[in-house]
MDTraj code that builds the backbone (N, CA, C; nanometers):
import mdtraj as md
import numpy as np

residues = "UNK UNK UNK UNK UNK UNK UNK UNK UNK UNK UNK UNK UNK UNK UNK UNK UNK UNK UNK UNK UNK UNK UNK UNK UNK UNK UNK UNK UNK UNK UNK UNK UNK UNK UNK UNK UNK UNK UNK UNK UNK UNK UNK UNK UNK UNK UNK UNK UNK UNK UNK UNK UNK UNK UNK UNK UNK UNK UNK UNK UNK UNK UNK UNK UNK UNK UNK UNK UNK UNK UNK UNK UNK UNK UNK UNK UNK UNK UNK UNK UNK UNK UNK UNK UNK UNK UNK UNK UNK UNK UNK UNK UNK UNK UNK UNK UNK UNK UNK UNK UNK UNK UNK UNK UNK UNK UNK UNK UNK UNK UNK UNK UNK UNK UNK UNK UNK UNK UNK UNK UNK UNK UNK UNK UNK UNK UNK UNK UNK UNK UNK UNK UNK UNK UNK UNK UNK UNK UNK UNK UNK UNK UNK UNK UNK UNK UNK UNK UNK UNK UNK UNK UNK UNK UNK UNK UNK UNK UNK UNK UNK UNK UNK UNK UNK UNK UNK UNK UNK UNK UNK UNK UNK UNK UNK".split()
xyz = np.array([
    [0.3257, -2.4308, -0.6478],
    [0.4577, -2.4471, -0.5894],
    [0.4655, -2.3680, -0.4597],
    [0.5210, -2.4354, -0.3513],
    [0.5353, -2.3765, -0.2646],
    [0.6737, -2.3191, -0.1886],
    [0.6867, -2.2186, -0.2390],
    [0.8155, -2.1506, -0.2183],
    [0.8722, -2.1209, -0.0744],
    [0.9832, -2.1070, -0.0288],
    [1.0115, -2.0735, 0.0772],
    [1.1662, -2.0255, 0.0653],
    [1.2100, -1.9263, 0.2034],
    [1.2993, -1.8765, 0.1712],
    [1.3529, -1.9435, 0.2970],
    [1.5071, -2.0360, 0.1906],
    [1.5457, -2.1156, 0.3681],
    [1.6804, -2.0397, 0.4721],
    [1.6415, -2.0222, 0.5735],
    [1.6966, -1.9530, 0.6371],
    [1.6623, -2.0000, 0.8078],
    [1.6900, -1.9644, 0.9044],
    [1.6474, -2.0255, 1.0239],
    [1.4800, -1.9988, 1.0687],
    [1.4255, -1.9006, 1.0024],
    [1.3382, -1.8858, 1.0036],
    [1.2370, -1.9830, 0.9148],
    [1.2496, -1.9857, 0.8010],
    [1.1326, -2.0577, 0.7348],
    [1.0469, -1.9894, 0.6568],
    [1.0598, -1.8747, 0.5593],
    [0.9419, -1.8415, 0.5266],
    [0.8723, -1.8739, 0.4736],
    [0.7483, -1.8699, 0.4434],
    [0.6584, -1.9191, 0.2964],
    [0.6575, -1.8121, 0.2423],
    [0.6866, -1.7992, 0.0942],
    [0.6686, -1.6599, 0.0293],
    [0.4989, -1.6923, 0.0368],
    [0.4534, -1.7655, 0.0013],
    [0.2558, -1.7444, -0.0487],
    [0.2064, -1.6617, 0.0692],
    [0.2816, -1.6441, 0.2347],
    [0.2058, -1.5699, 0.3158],
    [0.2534, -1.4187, 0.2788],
    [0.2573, -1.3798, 0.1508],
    [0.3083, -1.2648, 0.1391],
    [0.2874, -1.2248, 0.0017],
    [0.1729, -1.1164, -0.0594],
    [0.0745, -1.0412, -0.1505],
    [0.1580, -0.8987, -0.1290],
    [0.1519, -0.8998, -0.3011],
    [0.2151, -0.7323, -0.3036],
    [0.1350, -0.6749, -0.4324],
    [0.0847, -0.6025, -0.3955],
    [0.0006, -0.5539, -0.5562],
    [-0.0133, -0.3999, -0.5594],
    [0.0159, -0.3260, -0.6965],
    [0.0118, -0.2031, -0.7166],
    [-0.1641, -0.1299, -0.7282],
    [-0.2097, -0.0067, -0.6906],
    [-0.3198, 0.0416, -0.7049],
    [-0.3388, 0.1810, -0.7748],
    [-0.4409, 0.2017, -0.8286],
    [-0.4312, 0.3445, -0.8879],
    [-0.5432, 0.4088, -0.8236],
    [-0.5198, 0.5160, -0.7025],
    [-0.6516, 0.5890, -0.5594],
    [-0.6619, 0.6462, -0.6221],
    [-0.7742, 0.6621, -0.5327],
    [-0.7812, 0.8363, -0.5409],
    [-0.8644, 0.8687, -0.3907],
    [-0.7777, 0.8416, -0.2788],
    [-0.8449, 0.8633, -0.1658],
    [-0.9016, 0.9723, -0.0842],
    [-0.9754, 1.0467, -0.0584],
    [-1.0768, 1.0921, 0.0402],
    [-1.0392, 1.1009, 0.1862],
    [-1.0203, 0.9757, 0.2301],
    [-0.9642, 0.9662, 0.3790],
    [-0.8833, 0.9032, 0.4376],
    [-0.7901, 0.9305, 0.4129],
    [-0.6878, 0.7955, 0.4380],
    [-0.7148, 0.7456, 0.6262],
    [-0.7902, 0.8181, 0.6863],
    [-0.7599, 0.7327, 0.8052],
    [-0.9258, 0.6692, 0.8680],
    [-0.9821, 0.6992, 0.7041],
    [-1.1114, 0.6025, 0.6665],
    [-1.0647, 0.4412, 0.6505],
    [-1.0103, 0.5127, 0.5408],
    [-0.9600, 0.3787, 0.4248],
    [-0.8798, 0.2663, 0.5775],
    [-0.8059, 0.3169, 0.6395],
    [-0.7275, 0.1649, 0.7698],
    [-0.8650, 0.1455, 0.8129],
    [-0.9147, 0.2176, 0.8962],
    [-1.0100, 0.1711, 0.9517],
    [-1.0895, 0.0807, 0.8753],
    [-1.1348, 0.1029, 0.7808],
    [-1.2213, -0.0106, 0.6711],
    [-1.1450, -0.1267, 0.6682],
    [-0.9920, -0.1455, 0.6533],
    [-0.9021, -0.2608, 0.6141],
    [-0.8817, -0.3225, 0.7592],
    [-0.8834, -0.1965, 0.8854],
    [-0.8890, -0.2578, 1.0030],
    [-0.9803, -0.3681, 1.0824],
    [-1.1086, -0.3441, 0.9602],
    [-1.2502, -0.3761, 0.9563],
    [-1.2474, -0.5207, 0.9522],
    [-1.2022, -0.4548, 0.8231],
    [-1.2798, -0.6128, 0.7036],
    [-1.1430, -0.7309, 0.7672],
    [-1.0349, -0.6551, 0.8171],
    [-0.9173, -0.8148, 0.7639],
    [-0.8155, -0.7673, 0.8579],
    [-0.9619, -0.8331, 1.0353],
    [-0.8269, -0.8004, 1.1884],
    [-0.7307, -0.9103, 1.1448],
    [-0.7093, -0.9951, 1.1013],
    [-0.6535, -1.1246, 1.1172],
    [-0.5197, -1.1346, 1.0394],
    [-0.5197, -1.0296, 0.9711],
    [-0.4059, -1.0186, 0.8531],
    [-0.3295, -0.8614, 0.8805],
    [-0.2120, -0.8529, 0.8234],
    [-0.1356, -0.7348, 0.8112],
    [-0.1600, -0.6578, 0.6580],
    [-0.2340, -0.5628, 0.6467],
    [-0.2116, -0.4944, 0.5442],
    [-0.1216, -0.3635, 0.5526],
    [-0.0311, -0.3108, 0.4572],
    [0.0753, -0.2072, 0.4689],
    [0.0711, -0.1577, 0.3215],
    [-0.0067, -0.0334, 0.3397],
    [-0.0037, 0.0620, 0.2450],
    [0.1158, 0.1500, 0.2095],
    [0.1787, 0.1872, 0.0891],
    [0.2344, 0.2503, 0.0853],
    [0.2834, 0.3224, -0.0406],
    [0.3514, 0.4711, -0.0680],
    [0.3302, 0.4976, -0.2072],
    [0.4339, 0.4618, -0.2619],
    [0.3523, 0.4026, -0.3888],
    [0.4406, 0.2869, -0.4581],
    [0.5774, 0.4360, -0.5611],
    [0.5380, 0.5185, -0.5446],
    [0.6267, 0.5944, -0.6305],
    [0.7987, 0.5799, -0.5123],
    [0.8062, 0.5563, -0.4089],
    [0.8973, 0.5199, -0.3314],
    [0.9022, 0.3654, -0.3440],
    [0.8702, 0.3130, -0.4140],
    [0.9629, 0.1701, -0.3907],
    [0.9931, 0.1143, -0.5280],
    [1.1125, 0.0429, -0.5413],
    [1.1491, -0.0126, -0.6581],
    [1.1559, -0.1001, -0.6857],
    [0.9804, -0.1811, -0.6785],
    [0.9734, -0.3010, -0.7397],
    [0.9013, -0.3979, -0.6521],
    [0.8636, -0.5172, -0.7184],
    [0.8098, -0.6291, -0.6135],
    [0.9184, -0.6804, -0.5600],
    [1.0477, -0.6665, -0.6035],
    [1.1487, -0.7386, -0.5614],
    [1.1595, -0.6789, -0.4260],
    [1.1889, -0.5783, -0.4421],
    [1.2433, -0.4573, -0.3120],
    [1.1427, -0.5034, -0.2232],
    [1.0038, -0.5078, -0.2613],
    [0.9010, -0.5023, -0.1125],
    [0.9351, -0.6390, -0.0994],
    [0.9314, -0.7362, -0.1454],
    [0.9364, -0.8470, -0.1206],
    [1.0133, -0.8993, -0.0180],
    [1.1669, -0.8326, -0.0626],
    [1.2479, -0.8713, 0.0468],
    [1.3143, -0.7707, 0.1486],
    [1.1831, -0.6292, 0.1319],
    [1.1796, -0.5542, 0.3075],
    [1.0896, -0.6328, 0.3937],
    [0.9992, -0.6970, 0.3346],
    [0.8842, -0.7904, 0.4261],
    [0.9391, -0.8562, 0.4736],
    [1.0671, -0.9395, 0.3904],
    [1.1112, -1.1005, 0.4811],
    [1.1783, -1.0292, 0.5804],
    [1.2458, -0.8960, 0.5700],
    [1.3201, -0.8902, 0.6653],
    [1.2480, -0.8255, 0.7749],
    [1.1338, -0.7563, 0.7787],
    [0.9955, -0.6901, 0.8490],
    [0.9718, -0.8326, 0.9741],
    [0.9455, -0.9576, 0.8813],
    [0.8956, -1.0587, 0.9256],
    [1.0091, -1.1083, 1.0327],
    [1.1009, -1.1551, 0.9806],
    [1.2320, -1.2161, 1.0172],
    [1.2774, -1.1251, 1.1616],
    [1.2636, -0.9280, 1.1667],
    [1.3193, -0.9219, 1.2492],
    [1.1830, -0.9260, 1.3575],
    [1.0937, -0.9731, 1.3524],
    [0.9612, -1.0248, 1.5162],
    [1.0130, -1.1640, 1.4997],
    [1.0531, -1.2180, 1.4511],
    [1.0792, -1.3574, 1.5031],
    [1.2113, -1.3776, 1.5802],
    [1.3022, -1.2566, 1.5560],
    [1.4008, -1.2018, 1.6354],
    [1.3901, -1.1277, 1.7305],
    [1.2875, -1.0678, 1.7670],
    [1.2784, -0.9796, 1.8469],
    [1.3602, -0.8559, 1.8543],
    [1.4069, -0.8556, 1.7233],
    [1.4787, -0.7196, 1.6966],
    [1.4389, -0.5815, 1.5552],
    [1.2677, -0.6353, 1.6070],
    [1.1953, -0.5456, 1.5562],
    [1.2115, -0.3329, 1.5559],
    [1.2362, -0.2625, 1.4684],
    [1.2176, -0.1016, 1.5231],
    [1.1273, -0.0894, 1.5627],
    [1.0366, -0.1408, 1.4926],
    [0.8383, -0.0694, 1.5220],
    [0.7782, -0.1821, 1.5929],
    [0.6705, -0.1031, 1.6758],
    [0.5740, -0.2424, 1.6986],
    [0.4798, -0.2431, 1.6831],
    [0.4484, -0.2625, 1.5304],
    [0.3363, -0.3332, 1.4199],
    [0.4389, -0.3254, 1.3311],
    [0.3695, -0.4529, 1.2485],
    [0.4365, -0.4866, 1.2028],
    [0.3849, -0.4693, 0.9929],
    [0.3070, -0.3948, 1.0120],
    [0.2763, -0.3310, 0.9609],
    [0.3755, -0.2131, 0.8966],
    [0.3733, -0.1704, 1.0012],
    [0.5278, -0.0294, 0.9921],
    [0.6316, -0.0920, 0.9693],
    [0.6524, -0.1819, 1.0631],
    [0.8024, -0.2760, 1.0206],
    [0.8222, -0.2755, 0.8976],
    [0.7195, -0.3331, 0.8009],
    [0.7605, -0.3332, 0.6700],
    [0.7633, -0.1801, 0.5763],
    [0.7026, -0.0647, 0.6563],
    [0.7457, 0.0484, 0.5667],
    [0.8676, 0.1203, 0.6433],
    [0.9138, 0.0716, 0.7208],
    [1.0317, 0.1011, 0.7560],
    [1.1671, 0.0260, 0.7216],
    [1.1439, -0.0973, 0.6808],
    [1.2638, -0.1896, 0.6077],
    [1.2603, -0.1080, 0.4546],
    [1.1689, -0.1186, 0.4297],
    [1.1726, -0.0797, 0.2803],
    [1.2330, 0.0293, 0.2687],
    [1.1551, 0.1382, 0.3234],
    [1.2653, 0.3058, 0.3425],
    [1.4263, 0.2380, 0.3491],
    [1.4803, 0.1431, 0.4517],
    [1.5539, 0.1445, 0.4490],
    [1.6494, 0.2533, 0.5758],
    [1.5445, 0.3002, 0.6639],
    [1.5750, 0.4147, 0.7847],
    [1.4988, 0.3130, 0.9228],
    [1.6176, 0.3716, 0.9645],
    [1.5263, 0.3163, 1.1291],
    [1.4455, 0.4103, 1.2069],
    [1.4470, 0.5629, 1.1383],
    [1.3624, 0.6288, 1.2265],
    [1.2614, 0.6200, 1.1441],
    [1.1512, 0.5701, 1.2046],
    [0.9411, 0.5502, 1.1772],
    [0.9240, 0.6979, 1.1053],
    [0.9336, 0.7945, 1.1743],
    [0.9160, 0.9563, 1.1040],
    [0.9375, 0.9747, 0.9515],
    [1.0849, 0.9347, 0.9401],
    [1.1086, 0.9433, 0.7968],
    [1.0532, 0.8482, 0.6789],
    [1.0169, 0.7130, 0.7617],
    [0.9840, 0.6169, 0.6526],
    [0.8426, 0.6430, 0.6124],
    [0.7773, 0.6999, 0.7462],
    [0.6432, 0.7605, 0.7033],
    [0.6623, 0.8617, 0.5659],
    [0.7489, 0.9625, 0.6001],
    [0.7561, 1.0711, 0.5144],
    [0.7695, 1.0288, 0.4102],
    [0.8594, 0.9200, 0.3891],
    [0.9243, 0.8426, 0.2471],
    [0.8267, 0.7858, 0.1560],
    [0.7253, 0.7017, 0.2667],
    [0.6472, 0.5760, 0.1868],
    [0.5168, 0.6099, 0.2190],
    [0.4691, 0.7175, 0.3433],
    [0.3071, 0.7479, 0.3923],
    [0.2197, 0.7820, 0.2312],
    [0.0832, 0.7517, 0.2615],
    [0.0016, 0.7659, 0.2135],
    [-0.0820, 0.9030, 0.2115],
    [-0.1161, 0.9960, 0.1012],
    [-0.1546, 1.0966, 0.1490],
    [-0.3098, 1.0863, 0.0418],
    [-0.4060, 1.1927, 0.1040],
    [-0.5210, 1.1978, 0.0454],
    [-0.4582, 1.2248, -0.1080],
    [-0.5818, 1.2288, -0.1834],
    [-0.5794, 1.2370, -0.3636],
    [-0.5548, 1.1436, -0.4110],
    [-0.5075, 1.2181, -0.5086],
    [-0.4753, 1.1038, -0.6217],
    [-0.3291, 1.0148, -0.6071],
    [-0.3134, 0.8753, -0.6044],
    [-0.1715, 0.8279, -0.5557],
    [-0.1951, 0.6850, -0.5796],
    [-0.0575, 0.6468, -0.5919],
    [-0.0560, 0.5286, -0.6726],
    [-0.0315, 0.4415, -0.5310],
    [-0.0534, 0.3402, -0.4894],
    [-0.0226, 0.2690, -0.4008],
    [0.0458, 0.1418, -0.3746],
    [0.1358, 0.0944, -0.3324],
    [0.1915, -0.0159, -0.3042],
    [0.1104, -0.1311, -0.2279],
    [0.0486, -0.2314, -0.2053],
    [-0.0141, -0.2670, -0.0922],
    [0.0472, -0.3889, -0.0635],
    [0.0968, -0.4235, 0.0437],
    [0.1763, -0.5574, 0.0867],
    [0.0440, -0.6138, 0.2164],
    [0.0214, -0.7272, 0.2122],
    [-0.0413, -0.7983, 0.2234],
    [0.0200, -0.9357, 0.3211],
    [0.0472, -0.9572, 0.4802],
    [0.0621, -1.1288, 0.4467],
    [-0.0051, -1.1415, 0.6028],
    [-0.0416, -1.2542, 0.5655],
    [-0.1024, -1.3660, 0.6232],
    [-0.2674, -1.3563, 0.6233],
    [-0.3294, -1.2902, 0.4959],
    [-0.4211, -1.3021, 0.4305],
    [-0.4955, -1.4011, 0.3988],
    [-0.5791, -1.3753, 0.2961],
    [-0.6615, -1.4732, 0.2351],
    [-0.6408, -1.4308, 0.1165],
    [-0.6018, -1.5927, 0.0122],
    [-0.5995, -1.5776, -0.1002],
    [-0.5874, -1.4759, -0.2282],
    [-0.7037, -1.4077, -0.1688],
    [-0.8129, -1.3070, -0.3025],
    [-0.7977, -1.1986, -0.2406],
    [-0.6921, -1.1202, -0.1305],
    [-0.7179, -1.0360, -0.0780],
    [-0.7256, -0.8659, -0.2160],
    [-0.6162, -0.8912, -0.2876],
    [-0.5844, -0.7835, -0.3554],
    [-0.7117, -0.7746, -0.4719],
    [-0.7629, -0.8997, -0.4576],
    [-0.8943, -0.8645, -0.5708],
    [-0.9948, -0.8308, -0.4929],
    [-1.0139, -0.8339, -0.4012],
    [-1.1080, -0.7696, -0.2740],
    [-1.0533, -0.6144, -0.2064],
    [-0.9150, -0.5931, -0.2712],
    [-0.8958, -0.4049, -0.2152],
    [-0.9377, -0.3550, -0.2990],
    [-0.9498, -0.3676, -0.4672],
    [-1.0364, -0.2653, -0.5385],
    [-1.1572, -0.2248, -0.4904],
    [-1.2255, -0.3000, -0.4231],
    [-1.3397, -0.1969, -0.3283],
    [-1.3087, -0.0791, -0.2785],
    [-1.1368, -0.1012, -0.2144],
    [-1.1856, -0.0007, -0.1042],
    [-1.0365, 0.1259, -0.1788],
    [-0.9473, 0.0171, -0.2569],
    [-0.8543, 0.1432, -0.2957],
    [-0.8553, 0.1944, -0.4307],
    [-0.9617, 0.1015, -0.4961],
    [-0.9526, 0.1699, -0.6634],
    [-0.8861, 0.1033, -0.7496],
    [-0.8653, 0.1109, -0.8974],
    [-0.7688, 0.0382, -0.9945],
    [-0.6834, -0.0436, -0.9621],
    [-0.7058, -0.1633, -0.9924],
    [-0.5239, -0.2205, -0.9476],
    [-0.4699, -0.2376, -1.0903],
    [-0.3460, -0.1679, -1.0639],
    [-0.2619, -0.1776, -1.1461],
    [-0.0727, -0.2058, -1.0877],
    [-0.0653, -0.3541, -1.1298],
    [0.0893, -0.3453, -1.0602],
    [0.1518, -0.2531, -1.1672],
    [0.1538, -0.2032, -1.2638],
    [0.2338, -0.0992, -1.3334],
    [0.3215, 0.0231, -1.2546],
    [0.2424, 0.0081, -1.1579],
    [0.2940, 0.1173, -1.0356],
    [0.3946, 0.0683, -1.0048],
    [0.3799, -0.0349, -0.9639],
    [0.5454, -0.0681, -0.8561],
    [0.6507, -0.0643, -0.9759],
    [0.6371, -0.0923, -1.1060],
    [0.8113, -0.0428, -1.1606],
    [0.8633, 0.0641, -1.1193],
    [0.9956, 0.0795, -1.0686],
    [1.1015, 0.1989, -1.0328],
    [1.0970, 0.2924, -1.1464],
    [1.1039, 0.4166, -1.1003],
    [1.1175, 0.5357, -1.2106],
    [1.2671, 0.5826, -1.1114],
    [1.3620, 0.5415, -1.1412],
    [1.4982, 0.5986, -1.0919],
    [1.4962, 0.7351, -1.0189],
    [1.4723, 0.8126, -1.1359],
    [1.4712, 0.9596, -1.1266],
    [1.3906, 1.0236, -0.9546],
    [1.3000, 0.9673, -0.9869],
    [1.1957, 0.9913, -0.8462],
    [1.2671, 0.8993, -0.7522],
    [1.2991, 0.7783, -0.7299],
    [1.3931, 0.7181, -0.6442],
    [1.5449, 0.7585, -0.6586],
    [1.6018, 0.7984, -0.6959],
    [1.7412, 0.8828, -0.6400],
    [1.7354, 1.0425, -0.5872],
    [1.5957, 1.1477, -0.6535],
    [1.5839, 1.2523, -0.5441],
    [1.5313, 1.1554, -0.4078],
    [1.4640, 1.0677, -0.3583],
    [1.3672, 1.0462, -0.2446],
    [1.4817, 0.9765, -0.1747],
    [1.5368, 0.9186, -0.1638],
    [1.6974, 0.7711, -0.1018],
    [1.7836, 0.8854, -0.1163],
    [1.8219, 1.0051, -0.1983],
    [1.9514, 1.0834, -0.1930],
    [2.0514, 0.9525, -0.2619],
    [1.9850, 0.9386, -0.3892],
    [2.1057, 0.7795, -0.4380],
    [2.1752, 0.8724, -0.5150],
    [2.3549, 0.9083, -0.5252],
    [2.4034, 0.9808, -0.6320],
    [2.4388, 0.8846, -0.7509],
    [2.4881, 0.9626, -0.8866],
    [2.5425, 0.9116, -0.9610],
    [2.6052, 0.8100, -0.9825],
    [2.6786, 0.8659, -0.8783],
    [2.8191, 0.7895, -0.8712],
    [2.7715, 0.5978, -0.7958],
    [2.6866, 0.6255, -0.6785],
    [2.6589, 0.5246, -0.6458],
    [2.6044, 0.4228, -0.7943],
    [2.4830, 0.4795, -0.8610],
    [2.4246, 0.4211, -0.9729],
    [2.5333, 0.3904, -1.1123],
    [2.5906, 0.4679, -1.0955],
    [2.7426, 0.4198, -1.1830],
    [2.7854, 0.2693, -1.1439],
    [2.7877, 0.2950, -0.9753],
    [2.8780, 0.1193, -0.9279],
    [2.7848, 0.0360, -0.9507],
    [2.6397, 0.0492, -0.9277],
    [2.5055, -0.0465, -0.9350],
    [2.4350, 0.0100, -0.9694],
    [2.4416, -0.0195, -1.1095],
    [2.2956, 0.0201, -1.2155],
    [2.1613, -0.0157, -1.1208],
    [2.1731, -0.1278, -1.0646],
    [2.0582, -0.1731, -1.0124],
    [1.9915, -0.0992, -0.8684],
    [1.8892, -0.0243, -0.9056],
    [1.8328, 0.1247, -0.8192],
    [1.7731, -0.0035, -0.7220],
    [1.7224, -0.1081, -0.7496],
    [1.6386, -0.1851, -0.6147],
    [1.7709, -0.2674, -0.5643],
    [1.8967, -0.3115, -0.6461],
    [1.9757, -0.3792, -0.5469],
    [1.9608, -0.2722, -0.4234],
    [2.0293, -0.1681, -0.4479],
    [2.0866, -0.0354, -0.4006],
    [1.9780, -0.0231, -0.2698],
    [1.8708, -0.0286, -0.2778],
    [1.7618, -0.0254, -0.1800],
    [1.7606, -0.1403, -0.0800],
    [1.7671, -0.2668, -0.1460],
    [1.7894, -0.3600, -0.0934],
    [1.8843, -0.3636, 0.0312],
    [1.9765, -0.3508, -0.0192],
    [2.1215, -0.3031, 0.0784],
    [2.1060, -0.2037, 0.1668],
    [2.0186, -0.0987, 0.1735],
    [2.0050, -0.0392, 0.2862],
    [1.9109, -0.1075, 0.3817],
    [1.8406, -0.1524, 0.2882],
    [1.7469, -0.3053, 0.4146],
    [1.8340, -0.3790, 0.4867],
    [1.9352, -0.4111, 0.4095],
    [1.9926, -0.5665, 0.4546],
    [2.0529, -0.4667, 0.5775],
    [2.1303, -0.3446, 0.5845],
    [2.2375, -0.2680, 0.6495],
    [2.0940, -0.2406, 0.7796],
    [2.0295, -0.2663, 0.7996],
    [1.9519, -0.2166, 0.9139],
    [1.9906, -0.2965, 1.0138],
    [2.0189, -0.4707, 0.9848],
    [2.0105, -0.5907, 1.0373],
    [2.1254, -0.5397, 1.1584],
    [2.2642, -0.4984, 1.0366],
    [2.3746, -0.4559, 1.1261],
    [2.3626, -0.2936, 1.2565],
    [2.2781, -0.2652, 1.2165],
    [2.2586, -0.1421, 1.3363],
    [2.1551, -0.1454, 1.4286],
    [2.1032, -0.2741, 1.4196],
    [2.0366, -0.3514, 1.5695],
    [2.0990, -0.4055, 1.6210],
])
top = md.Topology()
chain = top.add_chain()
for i, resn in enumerate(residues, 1):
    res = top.add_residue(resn, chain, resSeq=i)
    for name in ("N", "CA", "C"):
        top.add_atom(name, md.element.get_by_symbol(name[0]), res)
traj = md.Trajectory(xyz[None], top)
């Protein structure tokens, strides 16, 4: 089935891979370079999956990652970052790094993927280790210290990835 999200844009969801990993990295500015390597042709965007809540959430910081270069009302330029900066949900690059960056050791990883090939995520266990989407489920607790989400907000919306979501969607309005 070929899915798409209709909007003036057009997306195809299939140009868009999200899969959880279990590292244990050495060098993280090995590890791009290797992905810079193997796959110029595609966007890969690492990020730690203990900051995001869910395939849903990455799913639809990407469309909007994607959506705002076809607008030209991109923050970053790669688009790469674009998508760890929708997801944070911040328009300053600094913090979304801080939020979602990748650090040496041991770390669970998010990896978003599009305009790939097929088999890409069965071809990163080479280079990032275990895949396990088990990672990307939300652990609240760790996502309301990291977002500053209070109570009270999670009182109005149980739902910790709507809640994320909505600071995605709220970026659209402060471009």
């Amino acid at each position: 089935m070929n899915q798409k999200i209709e909007t003036n844009e057009n997306i195809d969801l299939n140009r868009i891979q999200i899969a959880g990993f279990k590292s244990d990295i050495t060098d993280f500015k090995l590890v791009m370079e290797e992905l810079n390597k193997r796959y110029p042709k595609c966007v890969i965007q690492l990020m730690d999956s203990d900051a995001v809540a869910g395939t849903e959430q990455v799913l639809h910081s990407t469309i909007h990652a994607i959506k705002s270069f076809s607008r030209n009302e991109n923050i970053a330029s790669d688009m790469g970052l674009e998508i760890c900066v929708r997801t944070s949900g911040q328009r300053q690059i600094s913090q979304a790094i801080r939020m979602l960056g990748i650090r040496n050791g041991k770390i669970n990883i998010c990896a978003v993927a599009v305009d790939c090939e097929p088999n890409i995520m069965e071809d990163l266990v080479d280079i990032l280790g275990f895949r396990d989407d088990s990672v990307l489920e939300p652990d609240t607790n760790k996502l309301k210290s990291i977002y500053k989400i209070s109570d009270t907000q999670l009182a109005t919306n149980p739902d910790i990835a709507k809640i994320l979501m909505e600071k995605t969607a709220l970026l659209i309005i402060d471009t």
